[in-house]
C-alpha positions in Angstrom: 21.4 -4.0 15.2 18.5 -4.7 12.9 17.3 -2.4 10.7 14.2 -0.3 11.8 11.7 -1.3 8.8 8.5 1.3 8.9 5.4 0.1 7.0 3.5 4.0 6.0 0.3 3.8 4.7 -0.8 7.1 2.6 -4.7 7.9 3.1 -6.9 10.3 3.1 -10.7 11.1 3.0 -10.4 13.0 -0.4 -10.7 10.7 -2.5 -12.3 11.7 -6.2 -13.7 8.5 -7.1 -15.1 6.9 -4.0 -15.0 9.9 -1.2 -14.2 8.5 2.5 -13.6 5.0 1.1 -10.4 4.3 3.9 -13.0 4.5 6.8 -16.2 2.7 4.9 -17.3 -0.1 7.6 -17.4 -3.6 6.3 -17.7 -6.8 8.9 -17.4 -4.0 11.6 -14.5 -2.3 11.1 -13.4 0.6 8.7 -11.4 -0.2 5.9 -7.9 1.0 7.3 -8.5 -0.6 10.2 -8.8 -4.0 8.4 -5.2 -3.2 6.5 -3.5 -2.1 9.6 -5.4 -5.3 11.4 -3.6 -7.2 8.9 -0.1 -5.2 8.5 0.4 -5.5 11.8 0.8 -9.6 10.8 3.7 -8.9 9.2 7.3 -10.5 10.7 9.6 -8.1 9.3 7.8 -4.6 10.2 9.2 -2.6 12.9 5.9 -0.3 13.2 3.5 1.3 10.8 2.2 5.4 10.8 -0.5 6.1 9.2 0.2 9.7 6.4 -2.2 12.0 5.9 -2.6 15.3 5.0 -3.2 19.0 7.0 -6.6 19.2 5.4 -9.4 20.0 8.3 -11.1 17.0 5.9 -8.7 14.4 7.4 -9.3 15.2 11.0 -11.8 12.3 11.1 -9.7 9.6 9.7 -6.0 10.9 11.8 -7.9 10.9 15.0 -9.6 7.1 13.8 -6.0 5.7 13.1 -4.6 7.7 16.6 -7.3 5.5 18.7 -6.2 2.6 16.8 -2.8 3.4 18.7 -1.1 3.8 15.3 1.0 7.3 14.7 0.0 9.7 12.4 1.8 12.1 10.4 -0.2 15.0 8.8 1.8 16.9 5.4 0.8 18.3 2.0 -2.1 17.1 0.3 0.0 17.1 -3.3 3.6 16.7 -2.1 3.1 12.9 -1.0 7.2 12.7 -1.4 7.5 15.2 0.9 4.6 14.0 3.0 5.8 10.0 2.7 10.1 10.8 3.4 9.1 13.4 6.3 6.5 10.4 7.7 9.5 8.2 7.4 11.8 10.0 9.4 9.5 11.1 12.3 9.6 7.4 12.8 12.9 6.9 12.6 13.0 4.6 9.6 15.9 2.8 8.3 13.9 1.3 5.6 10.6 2.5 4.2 7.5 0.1 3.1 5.1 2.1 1.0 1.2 1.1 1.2 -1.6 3.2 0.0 -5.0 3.2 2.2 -6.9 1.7 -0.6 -5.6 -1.9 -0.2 -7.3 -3.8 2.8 -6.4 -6.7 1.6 -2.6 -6.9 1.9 -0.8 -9.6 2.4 1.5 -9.6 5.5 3.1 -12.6 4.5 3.3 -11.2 0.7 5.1 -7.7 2.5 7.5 -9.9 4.4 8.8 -11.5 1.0 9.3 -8.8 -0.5 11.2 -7.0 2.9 13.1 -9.8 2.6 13.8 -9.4 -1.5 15.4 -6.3 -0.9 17.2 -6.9 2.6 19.2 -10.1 0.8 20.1 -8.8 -2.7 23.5 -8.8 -3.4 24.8 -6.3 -4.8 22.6 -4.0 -2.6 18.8 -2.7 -4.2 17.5 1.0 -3.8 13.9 -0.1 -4.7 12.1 -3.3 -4.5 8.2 -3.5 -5.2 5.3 -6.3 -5.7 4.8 -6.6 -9.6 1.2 -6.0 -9.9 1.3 -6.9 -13.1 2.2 -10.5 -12.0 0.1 -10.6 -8.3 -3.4 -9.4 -8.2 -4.0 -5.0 -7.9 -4.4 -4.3 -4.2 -1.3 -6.1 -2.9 0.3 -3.1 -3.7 3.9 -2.2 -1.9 7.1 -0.5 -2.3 10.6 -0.8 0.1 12.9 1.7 -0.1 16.4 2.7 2.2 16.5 6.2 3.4 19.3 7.2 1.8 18.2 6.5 -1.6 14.8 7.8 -0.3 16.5 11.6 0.4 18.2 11.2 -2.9 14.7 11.2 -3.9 13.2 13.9 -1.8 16.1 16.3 -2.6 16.3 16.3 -6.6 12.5 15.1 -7.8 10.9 18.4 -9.6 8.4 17.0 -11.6 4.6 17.1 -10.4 3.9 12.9 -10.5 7.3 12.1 -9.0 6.5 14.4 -6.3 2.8 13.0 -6.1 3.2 9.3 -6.6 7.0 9.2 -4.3 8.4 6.2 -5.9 9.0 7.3 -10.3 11.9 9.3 -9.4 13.7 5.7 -8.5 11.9 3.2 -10.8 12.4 5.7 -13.9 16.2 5.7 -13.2 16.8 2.1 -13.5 20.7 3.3 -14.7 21.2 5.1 -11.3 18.8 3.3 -9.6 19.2 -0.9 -8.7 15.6 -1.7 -8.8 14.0 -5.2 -8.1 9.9 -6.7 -8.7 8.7 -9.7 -6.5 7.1 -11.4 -9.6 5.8 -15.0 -10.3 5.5 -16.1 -13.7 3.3 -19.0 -12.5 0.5 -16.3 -11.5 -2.4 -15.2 -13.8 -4.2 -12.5 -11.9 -7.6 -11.1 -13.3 -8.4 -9.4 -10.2 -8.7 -6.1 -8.7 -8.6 -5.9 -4.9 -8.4 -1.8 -4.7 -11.0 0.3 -3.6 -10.9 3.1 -5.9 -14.9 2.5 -6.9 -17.9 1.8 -5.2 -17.9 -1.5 -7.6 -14.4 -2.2 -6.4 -15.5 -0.8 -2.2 -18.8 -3.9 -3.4 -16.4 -6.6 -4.1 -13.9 -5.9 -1.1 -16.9 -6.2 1.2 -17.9 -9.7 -0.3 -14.6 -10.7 0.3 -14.1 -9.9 4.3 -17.3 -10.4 5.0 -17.0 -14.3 3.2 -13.2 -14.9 4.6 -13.1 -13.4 8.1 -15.1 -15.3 9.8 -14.0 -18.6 9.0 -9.9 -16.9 8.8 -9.4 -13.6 10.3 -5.5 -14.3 9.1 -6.8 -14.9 5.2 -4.2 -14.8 2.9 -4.3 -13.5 -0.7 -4.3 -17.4 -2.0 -7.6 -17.7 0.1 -9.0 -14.6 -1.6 -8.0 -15.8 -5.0 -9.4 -19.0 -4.1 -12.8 -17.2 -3.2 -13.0 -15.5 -6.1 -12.8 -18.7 -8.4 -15.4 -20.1 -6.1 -18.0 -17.2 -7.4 -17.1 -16.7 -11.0 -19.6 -13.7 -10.9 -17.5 -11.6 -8.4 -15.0 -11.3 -10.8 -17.8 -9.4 -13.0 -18.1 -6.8 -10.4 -15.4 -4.4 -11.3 -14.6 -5.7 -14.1 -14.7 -2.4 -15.6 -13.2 -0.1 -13.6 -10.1 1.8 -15.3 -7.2 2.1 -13.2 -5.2 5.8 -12.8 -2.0 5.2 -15.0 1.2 7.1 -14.2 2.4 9.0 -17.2 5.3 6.8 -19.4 8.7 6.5 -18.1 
C-alpha cells in the first residue's frame, strides 16, 4: 500500500513582522489560499491540513482554510513540534511534508522531487529538505517519516527545536541520515517569503503578472519574471531573514 504523504502548512495571524500576512488578498485570493491552490498540484501528496494555533487570533484564518475544505488542526502557539507531529497524526500521516504559510509560491512540482528524494534513497533517509541555499527562499520544504518524527517529538528539550520542528534531526547528522534537494547549476538572488511588507509588494507583482497568463506557474517562470524586471529584485533586497541559532 502506498505510503500516506501529508503536506502541513504552519500559519498563523501572529505574525511580528507583517501581522495577518497568510490571509492578505492579492489577484483575489488570500495568500494561503494561493499556496494550498498550488500544493494541491502536487502528484505525490496524499492531503494537506492547515496548523494553527488555539489563540482566539487564529479563528479568522482556521475557519478561512475549513471553507477552503482543507483540515485544520489548532495546538500551541510556541510548541510547533508538538503542534506539527500532533497535526501529522490526526491525519494519519505516514510521511510528513513541512511548509510554512509564508511561501505562496511553492512549487508542486519542486515538493514532488523532493517526496521523491527521500522515498528512493537507499540506505533509507530520516530527513530530506529543499536547500534554500541553492533554490530561491520561499520554496521552502521539509519530509520527514513518523517514526523518526516521534523520535523527535519525544526527546527535543531545547526552545528552537521545539519551535522550528525540524533542528532536532538536521543537527544530528550522526544519528540522523539527512538529504538536501540542491542544484549546483542554480544562482538564486531571490526572496519569495512574505515575512515584510517589501517581501508581501514583490509576491503580489508576481501573481498578479504570472496568473493570468499561467495559473500552474512554476518557480522557473517566476525566476524568469524576475530577470524580465531587474528592479523587482530591488524590492526586498534588504530584508534580513530570521536565522536559527548555530548547530
Amino acid at each position: 500500500m502506498a505510503p500516506r504523504i501529508i503536506g502541513i502548512i504552519q500559519a498563523r495571524m501572529g505574525s511580528t513582522r507583517l501581522p495577518g500576512k497568510v490571509m492578505k488578498p492579492v489577484a483575489g485570493k488570500t495568500l494561503i489560499t494561493h499556496q494550498i491552490d498550488r500544493l494541491r498540484r502536487s502528484h505525490h501528496l496524499s492531503g494537506l491540513c492547515v496548523a494553527t494555533s488555539t489563540l482566539p487570533g487564529d479563528d479568522p484564518l482556521a475557519a478561512h482554510v475549513k471553507g477552503l475544505g482543507i483540515p485544520v488542526f489548532r495546538g500551541s502557539e510556541n510548541d510547533v513540534l508538538d503542534r506539527f507531529y500532533r497535526a501529522a497524526l490526526a491525519q494519519q500521516a505516514d510521511i510528513a511534508v513541512r511548509f510554512t504559510g509564508d511561501c505562496p509560491l511553492i512549487d508542486p512540482a519542486l515538493v514532488d522531487t523532493l517526496v521523491d528524494l527521500y522515498r528512493n534513497a537507499d540506505p533509507a533517509l530520516a530527513y530530506a529538505a529543499i536547500d534554500v541555499s541553492r533554490y530561491p527562499r520561499g520554496l521552502d520544504a521539509e519530509v520527514v517519516g513518523m517514526a523518526d518524527l516521534r523520535t523527535a517529538w519525544e526527546e527535543a528539550h531545547e526552545d528552537f527545536e521545539r519551535e522550528h520542528v525540524m533542528p532536532f534531526l538536521w543537527r544530528r547528522p550522526d544519528r540522523f541520515r539527512l538529504a538536501w534537494l540542491s542544484d549546483p547549476s542554480i544562482d538564486p538572488p531571490w526572496r519569495w517569503c512574505v515575512d515584510t511588507e517589501q517581501d508581501f509588494i514583490l509576491v503580489r507583482h508576481l501573481l498578479e503578472t504570472l496568473l493570468p497568463a499561467n495559473p500552474a506557474f512554476g518557480w522557473r517562470d517566476a525566476d524568469g519574471a524576475m530577470r524580465a524586471h531587474p528592479n523587482w529584485g530591488l524590492i526586498n533586497r534588504d530584508v534580513v531573514q530570521k536565522t536559527l541559532p548555530p548547530t
